[in-house]
C-alpha positions as CSV (number, residue, x, y, z in Angstrom):
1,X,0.0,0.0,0.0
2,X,1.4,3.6,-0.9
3,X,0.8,6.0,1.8
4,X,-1.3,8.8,0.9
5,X,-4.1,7.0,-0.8
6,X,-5.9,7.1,2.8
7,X,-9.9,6.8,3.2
8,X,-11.9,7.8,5.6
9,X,-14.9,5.9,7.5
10,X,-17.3,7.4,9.4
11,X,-19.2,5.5,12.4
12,X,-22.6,6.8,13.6
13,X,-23.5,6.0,17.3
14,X,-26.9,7.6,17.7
15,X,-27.8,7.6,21.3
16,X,-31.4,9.6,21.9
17,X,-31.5,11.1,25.2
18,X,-32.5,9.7,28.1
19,X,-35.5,12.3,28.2
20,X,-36.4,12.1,24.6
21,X,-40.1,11.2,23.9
22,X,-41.0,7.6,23.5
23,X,-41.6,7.8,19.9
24,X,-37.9,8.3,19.7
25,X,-36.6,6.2,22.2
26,X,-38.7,3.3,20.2
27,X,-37.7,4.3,17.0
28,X,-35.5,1.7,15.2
29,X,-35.4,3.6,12.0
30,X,-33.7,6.5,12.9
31,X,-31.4,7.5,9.9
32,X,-28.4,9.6,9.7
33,X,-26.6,10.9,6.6
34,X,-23.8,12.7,5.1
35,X,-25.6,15.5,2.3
36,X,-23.4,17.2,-0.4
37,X,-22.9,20.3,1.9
38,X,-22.1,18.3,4.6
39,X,-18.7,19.4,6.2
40,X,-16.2,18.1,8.9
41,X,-14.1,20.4,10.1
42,X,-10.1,19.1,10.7
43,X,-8.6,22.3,10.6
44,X,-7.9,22.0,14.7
45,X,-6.3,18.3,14.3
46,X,-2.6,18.2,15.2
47,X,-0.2,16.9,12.5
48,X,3.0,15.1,13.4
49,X,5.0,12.8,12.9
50,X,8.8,11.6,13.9
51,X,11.4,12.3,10.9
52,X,12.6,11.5,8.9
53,X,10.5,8.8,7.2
54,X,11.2,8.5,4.2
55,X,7.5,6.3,3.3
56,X,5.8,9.5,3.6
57,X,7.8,11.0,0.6
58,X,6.7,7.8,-1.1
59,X,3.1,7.7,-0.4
60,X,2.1,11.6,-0.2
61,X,5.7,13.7,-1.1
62,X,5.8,14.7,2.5
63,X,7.3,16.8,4.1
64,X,7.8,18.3,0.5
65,X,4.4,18.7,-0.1
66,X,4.3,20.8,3.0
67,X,3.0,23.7,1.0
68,X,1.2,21.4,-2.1
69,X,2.6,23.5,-5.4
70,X,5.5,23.2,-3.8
71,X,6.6,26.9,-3.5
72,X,9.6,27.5,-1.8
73,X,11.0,24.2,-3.3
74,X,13.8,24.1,-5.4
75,X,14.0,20.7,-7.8
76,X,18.0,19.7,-8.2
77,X,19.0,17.9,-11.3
78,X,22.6,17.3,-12.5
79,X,23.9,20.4,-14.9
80,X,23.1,17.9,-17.9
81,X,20.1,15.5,-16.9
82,X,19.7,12.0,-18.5
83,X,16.2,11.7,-19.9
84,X,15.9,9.0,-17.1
85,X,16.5,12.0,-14.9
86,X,13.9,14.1,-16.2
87,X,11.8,11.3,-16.4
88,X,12.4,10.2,-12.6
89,X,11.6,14.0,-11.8
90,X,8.2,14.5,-14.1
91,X,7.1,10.9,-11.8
92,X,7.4,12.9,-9.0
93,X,5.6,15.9,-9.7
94,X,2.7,13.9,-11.0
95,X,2.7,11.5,-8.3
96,X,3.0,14.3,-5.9
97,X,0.5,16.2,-7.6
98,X,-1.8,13.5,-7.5
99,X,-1.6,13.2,-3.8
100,X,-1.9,17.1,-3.1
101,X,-4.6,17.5,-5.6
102,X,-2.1,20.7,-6.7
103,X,0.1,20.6,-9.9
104,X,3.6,21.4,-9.1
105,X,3.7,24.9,-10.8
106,X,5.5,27.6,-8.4
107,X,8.6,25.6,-7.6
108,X,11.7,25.8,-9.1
109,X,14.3,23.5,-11.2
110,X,17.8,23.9,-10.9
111,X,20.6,22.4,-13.0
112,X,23.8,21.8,-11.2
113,X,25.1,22.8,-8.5
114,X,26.3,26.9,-9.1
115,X,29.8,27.5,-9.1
116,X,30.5,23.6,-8.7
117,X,30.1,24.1,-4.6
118,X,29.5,20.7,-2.7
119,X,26.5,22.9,-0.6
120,X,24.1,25.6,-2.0
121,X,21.7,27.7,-0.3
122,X,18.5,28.9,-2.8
123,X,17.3,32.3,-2.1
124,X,13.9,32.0,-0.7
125,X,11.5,34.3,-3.0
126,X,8.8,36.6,-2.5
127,X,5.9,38.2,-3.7
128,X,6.2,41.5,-5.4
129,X,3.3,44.0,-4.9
130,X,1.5,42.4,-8.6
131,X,2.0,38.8,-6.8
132,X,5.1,38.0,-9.4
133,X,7.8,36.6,-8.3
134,X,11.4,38.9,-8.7
């Protein structure tokens, strides 16, 4: 199984009250349901995990699908990529976007290390006033 591809299930436990009528309390076809503007709200669940894993990155691209068009992430390839390479690195931003629902569009590809340097630092980048990037 890939992580990622999760489902959830939802489990009803109707209890009436004890002080509800007894055309409640006797009811056996009391029916619950989930409409189309239905909603459940996660936004206050906690998110964690010990890292690094690296079966997150294969299920869901985690943690670099932190933010899911992967802004502020730079993609590293080799100053002249193999088409296996490129290949390898199209997988992952269509398996990633397939997990995020987002398509990989405001990240950025770098050939090659500058300068030849063992360690590189990408400048992070920020909106301009018109919401381009400098």
């Amino acid at each position: 199984m890939i992580y990622g591809d999760n489902q959830l299930s939802l489990y009803f436990n109707l209890v009436p009250k004890d002080n509800a009528p007894c055309s409640v309390l006797l009811n056996s076809n009391i029916k619950s349901r989930l409409t189309d503007d239905s909603w459940i709200d996660l936004s206050s669940t906690r998110h964690f995990s010990l890292l690094p894993n690296l079966s997150y990155f294969v299920g869901a691209s985690f943690p670099f699908s932190r933010l899911a068009d992967y802004s502020q992430t730079t993609l590293l390839l080799p100053e002249h990529p193999s088409e296996t390479q490129v290949a390898t690195l199209l997988n992952l931003a269509a398996r990633s976007g397939n997990s995020t629902g987002e398509a990989l569009v405001n990240n950025r590809v770098v050939l090659g290390i500058p300068d030849g340097r063992r360690e590189f630092t990408v400048p992070a980048r920020s909106r301009c006033a018109g919401g381009e990037h400098p």
